[in-house]
C-alpha positions, 0 to 999 in steps of 0.5 A, a space after each residue: 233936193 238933197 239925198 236925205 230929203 229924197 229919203 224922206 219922200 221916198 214911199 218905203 220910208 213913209 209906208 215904214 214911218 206907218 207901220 211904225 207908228 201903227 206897231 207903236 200903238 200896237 205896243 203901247 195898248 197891249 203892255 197897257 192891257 198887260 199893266 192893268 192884269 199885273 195891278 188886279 192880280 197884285 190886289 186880288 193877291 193883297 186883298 187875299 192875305 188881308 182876309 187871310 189876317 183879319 180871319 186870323 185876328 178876329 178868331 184870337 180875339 175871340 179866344 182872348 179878347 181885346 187883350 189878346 187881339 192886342 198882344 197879338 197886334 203888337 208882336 206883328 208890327 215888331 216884324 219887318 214887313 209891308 202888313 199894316 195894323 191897327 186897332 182903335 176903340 169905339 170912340 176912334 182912338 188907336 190902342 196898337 198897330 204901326 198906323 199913325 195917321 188915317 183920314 177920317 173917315 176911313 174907321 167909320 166905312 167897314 169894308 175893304 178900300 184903298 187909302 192913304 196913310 201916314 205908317 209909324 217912325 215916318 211922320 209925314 210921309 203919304 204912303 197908299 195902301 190897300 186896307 179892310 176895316 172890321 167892326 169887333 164886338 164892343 166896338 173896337 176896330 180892326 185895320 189889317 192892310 198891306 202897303 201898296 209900294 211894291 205895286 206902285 214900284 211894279 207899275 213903274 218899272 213896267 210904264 219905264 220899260 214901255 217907254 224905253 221900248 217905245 222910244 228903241 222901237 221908234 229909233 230901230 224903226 226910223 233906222 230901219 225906214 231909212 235904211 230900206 228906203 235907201 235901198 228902194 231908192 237905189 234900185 229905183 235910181 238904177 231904173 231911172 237912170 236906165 229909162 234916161 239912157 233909153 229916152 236918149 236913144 239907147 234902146 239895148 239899155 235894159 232895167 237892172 235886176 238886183 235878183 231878189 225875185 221880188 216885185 221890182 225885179 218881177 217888174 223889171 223883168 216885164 219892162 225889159 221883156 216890153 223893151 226887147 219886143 221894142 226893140 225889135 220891132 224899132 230894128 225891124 221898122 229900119 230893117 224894113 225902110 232899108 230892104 224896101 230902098 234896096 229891094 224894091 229900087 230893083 224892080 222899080 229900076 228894071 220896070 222904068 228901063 223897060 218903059 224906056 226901052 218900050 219907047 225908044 225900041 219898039 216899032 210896032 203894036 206887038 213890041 208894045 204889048 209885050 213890054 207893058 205885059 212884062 210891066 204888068 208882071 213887075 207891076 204885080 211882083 210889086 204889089 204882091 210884097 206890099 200887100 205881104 207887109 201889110 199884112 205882116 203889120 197887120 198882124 203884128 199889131 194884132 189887128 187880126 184876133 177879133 176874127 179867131 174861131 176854133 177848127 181842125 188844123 189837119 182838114 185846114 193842111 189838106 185843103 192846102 195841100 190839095 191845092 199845091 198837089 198839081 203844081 207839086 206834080 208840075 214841079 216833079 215832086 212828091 207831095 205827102 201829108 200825114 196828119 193826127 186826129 182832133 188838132 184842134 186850134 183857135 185861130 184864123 183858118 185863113 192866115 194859117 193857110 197862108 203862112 202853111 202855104 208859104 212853107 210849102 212854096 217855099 219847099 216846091 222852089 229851094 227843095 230840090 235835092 242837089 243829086 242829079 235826077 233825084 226826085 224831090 220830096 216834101 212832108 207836111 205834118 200836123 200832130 198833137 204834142 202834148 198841149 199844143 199842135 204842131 204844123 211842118 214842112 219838110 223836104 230834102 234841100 240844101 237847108 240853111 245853116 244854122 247861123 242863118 236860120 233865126 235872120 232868115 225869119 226876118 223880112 225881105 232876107 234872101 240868102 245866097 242860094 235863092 237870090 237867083 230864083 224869084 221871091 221877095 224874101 217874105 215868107 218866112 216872116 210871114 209865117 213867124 207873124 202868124 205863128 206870135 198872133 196864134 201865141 206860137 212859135 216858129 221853128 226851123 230845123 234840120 231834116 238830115 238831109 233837108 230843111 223842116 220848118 215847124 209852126 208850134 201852137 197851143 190846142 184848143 178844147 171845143 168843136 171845129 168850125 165854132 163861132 168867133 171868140 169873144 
């Protein structure tokens, strides 16, 4: 198909060609409408001054009969002008006026009414004209009328410049539909040649945005927003594929070699209860992250939001918390938590404790301060910040930089001061996941000294412990 033809087909063209044709209409039916007032004002305006005249004549012949009338007559058809006149016996035949011709019946029809007529010194020459006939005493006839050429003229002009805008109308119009629709089209090219490159595998392509703000860039803008959440999950797909290979092979590898070792070493019942015991321990380290993906897909895929009821989120932290206090007093640290009235949310209780949990393991095992014989130290806290509600996690740590703190969200990422502790790099990605299914966020701060993570939600108006939501 050519460049014009796709022009042609485009939507913006054909929507243009229907806006054109239907303002053509527009056009045509209101210089119509305009044409016809023009045409009644000028008769009503022509029928005026014939009355005007046949008043003026009826009162001289009045004061000086036919005679008079016809002096009268004769001096007005000497001046130049489009006033018509003629005065005829009772038996029809002119005696003064500046008419030569009439149809017939004309004379004998009193009244106003259009007529043709053939005017003196322009023998055969059809003209119109717009005439009152008036029956005197005697039975003389008096025509006073005015020539309708000016009207006709008029209506010329105005069905000549209806004409010539309709045809600049449609030519401006068809410029313009071509002239949009090439720019439509463009834009539209740009996002197919886009979406080609993304097919092809390029998914760091992204839509252009010609940054008018109007609806393609608004569509735009939601269809580059879908791709980098594509994006990121196809990353996070083959992020996962390789972490599991290189992450699990580890205790895989260590789990065969303790059964190897079981079956080549051990010479007694007790030899073997202690390594299946050990491979029992791997075996649950194992199943522990498996169930910890899939939960992270579950709720990435939003399996979870059919089960969302609204609860105070401060009572949720102090079960949490309760929970973690005689592993925090086994651990030596101190464990405190601080907690505004009303942090109402909507939401899983129970996916939120997990992820609450998982800060707070985390805290109990990176936490520890590096002072020797300090006493460690973590802070939960759950307020009311504008809208929304805020959960934190803090201790008094090494922390994390702050380069490291957006991939430290991501799965199975240990860094290099907790690869020697266990743990299998799933926490924090958890937690974010709990955090997008709520529509919050997850944010990791510093806490000077220390690290504090925060679990940002919108609050919810209604009673704890309401029904699920529909």
């Amino acid at each position: 198909m050519t460049a014009l033809g796709k022009l042609f087909r485009t939507t913006a063209f054909k929507l243009s060609i229907v806006y054109l044709v239907l303002f053509s209409i527009g056009a045509g039916v209101v210089m119509t409408w305009v044409g016809w007032n023009v045409r009644r004002l000028v008769d009503e305006q022509i029928g005026a001054t014939v009355e005007a005249e046949i008043n003026g004549l009826s009162e001289q012949y009045a004061q000086g009969g036919i005679r008079r009338l016809v002096d009268v007559v004769e001096r007005r058809v000497r001046q130049p002008g489009a006033s018509l006149y003629l005065v005829t016996n009772f038996q029809g035949q002119s005696i003064a006026g500046n008419i030569i011709a009439l149809p017939p019946e004309v004379l004998r029809q009193p009244g106003v009414r259009e007529t043709s007529y053939e005017r003196m010194g322009e023998a055969n020459v059809d003209r119109r004209a717009l005439a009152r006939i008036f029956v005197l005493p005697g039975g003389f006839r008096l025509l006073v009328g005015r020539d309708l050429e000016d009207r006709e003229t008029l209506r010329r002009v105005m069905g000549g410049a209806l004409l010539t805008s309709l045809f600049w109308l449609i030519v401006i119009g068809t410029l313009g539909g071509l002239f949009v629709a090439r720019r439509v089209l463009n834009r539209v090219e740009g996002i197919n040649d886009s979406a080609r490159a993304i097919m092809q595998g390029d998914l760091a392509q992204r839509l252009p945005l010609a940054g008018a703000n109007d609806e393609l860039d608004r569509l735009a803008i939601n269809l580059n927003a879908m791709l980098e959440r594509i994006q990121e999950l196809m990353t996070g797909v083959r992020e996962v594929s390789d972490n599991i290979a290189h992450d699990l092979k580890t205790p895989l590898t260590r789990l065969r070699n303790r059964a190897e070792e079981a079956l080549r070493t051990s010479g007694s019942t007790e030899d073997y209860r202690a390594a299946l015991e050990k491979m029992i321990e791997e075996s649950d380290q194992l199943i522990r992250i498996f169930n910890a993906l899939l939960m992270i897909a579950r709720l990435e895929a939003g399996a979870e939001r059919g089960n969302l009821i609204v609860f105070d989120m401060a009572e949720a932290a102090r079960d949490v918390a309760d929970l973690y206090e005689p592993v925090a007093e086994d651990e030596g640290v101190d464990l405190t938590l601080e907690a505004d009235e009303g942090c109402n949310v909507r939401g899983s209780r129970e996916l939120i404790g997990q992820a609450l949990a998982n800060l707070i393991d985390n805290a109990l095992k990176y936490g520890a301060p590096d002072m020797p014989g300090a006493r460690s130290q973590v802070r939960i806290e759950v307020r009311r910040v504008g809208s929304g509600v805020e959960m934190s996690v803090a201790d008094h740590g090494p922390g994390i930089a702050a380069e490291d703190r957006e991939r430290v969200l991501g799965r199975f990422v240990r860094l290099e001061g907790a690869r020697t502790r266990p743990g299998s790099g799933l926490g924090l990605s958890l937690a974010a996941a709990v955090a997008r299914l709520h529509n919050g966020a997850i944010r990791i701060e510093d806490n000077q000294p220390g690290l504090r993570v925060v679990i940002a939600m919108p609050a919810a108006a209604g009673e704890a412990g309401a029904g699920p939501s529909k």
